[in-house]
C-alpha positions as CSV (number, residue, x, y, z in Angstrom):
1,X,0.0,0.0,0.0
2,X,1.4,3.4,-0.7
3,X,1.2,6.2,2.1
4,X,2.3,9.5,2.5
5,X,4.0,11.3,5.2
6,X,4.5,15.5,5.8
7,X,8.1,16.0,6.5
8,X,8.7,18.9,8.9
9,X,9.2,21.7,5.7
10,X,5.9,20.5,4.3
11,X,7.7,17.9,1.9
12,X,5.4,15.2,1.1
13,X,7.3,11.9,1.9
14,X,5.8,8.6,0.1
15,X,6.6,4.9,1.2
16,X,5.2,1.3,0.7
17,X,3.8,0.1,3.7
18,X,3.3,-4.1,3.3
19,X,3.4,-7.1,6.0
20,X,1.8,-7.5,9.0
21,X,4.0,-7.4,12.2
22,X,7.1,-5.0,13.9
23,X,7.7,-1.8,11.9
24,X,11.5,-2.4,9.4
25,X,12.1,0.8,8.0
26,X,13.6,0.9,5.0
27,X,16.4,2.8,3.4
28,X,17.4,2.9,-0.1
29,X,20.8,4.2,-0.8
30,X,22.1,6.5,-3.9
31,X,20.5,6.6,-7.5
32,X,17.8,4.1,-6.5
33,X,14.1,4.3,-5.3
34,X,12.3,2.3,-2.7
35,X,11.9,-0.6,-5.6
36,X,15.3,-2.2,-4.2
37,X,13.7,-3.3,-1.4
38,X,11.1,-5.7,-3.2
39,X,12.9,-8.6,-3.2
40,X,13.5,-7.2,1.2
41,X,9.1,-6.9,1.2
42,X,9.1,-10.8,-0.4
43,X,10.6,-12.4,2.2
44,X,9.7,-10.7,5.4
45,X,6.0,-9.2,4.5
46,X,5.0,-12.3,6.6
47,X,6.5,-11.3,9.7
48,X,7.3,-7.6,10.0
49,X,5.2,-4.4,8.4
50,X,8.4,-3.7,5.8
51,X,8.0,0.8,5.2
52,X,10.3,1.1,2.2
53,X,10.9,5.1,1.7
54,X,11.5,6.8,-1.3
55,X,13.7,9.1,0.0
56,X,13.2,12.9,-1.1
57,X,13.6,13.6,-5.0
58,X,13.2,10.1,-5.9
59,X,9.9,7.7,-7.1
60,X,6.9,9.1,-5.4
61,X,8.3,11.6,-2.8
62,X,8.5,15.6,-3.5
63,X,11.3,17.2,-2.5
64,X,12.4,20.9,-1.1
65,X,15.1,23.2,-1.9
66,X,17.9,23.9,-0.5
67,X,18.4,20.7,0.0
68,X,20.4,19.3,3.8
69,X,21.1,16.0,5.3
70,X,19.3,17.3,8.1
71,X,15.8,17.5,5.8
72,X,16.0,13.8,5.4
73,X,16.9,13.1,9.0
74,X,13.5,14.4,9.1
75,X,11.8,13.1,6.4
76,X,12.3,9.7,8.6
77,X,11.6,11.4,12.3
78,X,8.1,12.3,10.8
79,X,7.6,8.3,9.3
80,X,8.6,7.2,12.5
81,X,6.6,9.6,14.7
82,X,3.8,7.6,13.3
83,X,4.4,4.1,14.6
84,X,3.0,2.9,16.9
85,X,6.3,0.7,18.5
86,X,9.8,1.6,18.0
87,X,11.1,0.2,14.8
88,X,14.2,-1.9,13.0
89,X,15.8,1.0,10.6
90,X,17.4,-0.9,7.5
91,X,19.7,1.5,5.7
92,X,21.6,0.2,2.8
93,X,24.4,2.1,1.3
94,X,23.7,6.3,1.9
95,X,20.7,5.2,3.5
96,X,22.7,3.5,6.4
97,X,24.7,6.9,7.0
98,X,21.1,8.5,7.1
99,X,19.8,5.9,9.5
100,X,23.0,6.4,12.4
101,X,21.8,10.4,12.2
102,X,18.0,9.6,12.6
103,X,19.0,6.4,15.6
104,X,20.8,9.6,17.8
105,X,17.3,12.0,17.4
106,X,14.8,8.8,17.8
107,X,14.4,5.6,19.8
108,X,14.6,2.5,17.4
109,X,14.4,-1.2,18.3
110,X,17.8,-1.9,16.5
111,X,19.2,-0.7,12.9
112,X,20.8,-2.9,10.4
113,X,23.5,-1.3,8.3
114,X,24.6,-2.3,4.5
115,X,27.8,-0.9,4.1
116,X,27.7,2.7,5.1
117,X,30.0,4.5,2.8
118,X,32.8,5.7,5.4
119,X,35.3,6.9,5.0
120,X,34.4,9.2,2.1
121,X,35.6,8.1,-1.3
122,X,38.4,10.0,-3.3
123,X,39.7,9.5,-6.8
124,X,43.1,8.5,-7.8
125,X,44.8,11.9,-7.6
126,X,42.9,12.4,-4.4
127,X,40.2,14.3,-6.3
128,X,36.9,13.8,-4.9
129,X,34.0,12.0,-6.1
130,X,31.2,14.7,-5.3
131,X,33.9,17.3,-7.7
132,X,34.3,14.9,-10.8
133,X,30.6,14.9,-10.5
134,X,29.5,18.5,-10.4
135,X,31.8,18.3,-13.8
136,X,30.5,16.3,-15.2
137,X,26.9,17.6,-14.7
138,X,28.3,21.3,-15.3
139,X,29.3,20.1,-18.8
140,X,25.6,18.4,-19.4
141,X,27.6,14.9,-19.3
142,X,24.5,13.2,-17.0
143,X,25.1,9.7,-18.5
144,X,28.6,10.1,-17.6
145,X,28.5,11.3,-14.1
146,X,26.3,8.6,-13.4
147,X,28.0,5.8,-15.1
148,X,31.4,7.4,-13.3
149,X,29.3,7.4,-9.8
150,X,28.8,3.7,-9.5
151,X,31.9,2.7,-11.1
152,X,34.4,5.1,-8.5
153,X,31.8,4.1,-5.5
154,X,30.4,0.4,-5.9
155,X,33.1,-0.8,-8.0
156,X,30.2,-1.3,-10.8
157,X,30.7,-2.5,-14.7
158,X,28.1,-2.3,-17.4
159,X,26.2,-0.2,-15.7
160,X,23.7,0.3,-18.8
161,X,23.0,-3.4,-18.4
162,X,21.5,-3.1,-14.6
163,X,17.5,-3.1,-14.2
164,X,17.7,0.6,-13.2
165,X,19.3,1.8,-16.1
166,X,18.3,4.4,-17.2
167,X,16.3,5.3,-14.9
168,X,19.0,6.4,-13.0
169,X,20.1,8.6,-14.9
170,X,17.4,10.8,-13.9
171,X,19.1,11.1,-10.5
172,X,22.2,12.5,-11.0
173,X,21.5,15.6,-9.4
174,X,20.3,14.1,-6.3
175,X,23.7,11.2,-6.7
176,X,25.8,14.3,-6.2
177,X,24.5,15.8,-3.4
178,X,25.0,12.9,-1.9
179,X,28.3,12.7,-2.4
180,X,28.9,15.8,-0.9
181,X,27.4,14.8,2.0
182,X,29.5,11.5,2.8
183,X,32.4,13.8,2.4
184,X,31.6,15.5,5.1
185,X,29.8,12.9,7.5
186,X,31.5,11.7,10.8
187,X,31.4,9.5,13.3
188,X,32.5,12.4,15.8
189,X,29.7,11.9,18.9
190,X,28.6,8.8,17.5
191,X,26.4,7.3,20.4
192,X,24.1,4.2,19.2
193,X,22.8,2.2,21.8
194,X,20.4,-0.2,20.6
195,X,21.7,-3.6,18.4
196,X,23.0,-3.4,15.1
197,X,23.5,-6.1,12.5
198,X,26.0,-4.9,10.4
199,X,26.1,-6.0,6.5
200,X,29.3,-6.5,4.0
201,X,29.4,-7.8,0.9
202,X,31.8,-10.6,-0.3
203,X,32.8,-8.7,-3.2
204,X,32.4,-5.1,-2.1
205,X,35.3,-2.2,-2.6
206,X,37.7,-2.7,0.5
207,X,36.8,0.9,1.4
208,X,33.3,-0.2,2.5
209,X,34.2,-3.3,4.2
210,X,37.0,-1.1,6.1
211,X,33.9,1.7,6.8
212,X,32.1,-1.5,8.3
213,X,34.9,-2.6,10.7
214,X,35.1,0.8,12.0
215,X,31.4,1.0,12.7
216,X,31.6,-3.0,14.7
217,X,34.5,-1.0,16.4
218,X,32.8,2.0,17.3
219,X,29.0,0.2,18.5
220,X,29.1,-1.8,21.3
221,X,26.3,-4.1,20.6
222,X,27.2,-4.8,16.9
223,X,27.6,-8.1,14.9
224,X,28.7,-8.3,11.3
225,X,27.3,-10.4,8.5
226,X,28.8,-11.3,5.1
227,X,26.6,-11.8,2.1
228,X,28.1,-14.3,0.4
229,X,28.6,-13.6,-3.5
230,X,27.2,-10.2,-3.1
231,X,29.1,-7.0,-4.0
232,X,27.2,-3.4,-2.4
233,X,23.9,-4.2,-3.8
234,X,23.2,-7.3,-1.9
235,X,20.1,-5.8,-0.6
236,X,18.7,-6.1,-3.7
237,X,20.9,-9.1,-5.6
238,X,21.0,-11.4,-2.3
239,X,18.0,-10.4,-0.6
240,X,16.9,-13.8,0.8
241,X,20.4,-13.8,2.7
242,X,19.8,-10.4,3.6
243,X,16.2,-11.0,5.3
244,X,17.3,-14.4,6.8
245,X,20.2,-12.6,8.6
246,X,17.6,-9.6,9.5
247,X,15.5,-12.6,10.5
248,X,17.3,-14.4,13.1
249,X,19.4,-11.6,14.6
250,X,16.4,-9.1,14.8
251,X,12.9,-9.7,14.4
C-alpha cells in the first residue's frame, strides 16, 4: 500500500507500507528508489510491516530546496513519529549513514546497516568524487556522471546493463548531493545504543568493508554479517540472505 508522510518543511514523503507485524524501515541508498527493497518486502511481509521510503527527490516523494542532510533526518523522524512501536531501521548504502543520524534524534528497536560509505571516497589523484561529479553535470555529461558514480563508489561495470538503467540517470543531481554529504559525515559523537547487525558484501570495494569494521568497532552491541557472492547491492541481488540474517538476529 502506498502512504504518505509531511516532513517537517511541508515535503510530502511517500513509502510502501506491506506485512503484518514489527515496523522495518527501509532505506534505499544513492540513484535508486524504494523498488530495491522488493525482493527485502518478499521475504519478510509475513512477519514484520516492511516501510520502504523513497527518499526525497526520488519515485513518489516531492522534495524541497535547498536541499540538507538534516531535511532527510526528518523526512524519517516524521515516518517514524507515526508508529506505533519503535522500529528496525534498515539502511543500505547512503541510506545506512542516514539511519545512524535519525537512531541519535529517535528511539529505534535496533538498525541494520549495509555498508555505510565511510570513510568518504576520493579518486586516484585524491580528487573527490562529489567534484568529478559537479563536472561532469556542469558540462551536461549526466550519463557520464552517473555511469562514473557507481563505477568510483560500488566498483560497478556495465552499468547500462542493470535493471535501473536508465532510470538512474534521472538522478544524478540528487547522486551528487549525496556525495557531498559522505564527504563530510563523521562519526564524531557517534552514540548508538540499541543492536546493530551490520552487512558487508563478499565482493564489495575494500573501502566499505573497512567503513564496516570501523562501525563493529565503534557500537558496542554490533555483529557483522557477510553476504556471500554479493558485491554493495546485496540488498537487492542477495535479498533472501539479507532477510534471513535480518531474521534471526532481529525480528
Amino acid at each position: 500500500m502506498q502512504q504518505t508522510v509531511q516532513s517537517a518543511d511541508g515535503t510530502t514523503i511517500s513509502y510502501q507500507r506491506v506485512g503484518e507485524g514489527p515496523p522495518v524501515v527501509c532505506l534505499h541508498g544513492t540513484g535508486v528508489t524504494s523498488e530495491i527493497w522488493q525482493g527485502i518486502i518478499r521475504e519478510l511481509r509475513e512477519q514484520a510491516t516492511v516501510f520502504a521510503v523513497d527518499r526525497r527527490g526520488r519515485g513518489n516523494s516531492g522534495d524541497t530546496e535547498p536541499y540538507a542532510f538534516e531535511r532527510e533526518r526528518e523526512d524519517i523522524e516524521a515516518l517514524i513519529d507515526t508508529l506505533d512501536e519503535e522500529p528496525i531501521v534498515v539502511g543500505s548504502s547512503f541510506g545506512g549513514l542516514l539511519a545512524l543520524a535519525v537512531a541519535q534524534t529517535r528511539s529505534l528497536r535496533s538498525l541494520a546497516l549495509y555498508e555505510p560509505p565511510l570513510p568518504a571516497l576520493t579518486i586516484g589523484d585524491g580528487e573527490s568524487l562529489a567534484t568529478r561529479m559537479a563536472a561532469f553535470l556542469e558540462q551536461g555529461e549526466r550519463e557520464a556522471a552517473v555511469k562514473h558514480f557507481f563505477t568510483e563508489a560500488a566498483g560497478a561495470t556495465h552499468v547500462e546493463s542493470w535493471p535501473i538503467w536508465p532510470a538512474c540517470v534521472d538522478l544524478a543531481e540528487t547522486m551528487a548531493r549525496e556525495c557531498r554529504v559522505v564527504e563530510s559525515f563523521t562519526l564524531d559523537g557517534l552514540d548508538i545504543s540499541v543492536p546493530a547487525l551490520l552487512f558487508t558484501g563478499e565482493h564489495s570495494p575494500d573501502y566499505l568493508q573497512d567503513g564496516i569494521k570501523l562501525l563493529d568497532e565503534r557500537i558496542t552491541d554490533s555483529r557483522v554479517a557477510t553476504i556471500e557472492g554479493a558485491g554493495h547491492a546485496g540488498v537487492a541481488t542477495a535479498s533472501a540472505q539479507v532477510a534471513n540474517a535480518l531474521s534471526l538476529e532481529l525480528l
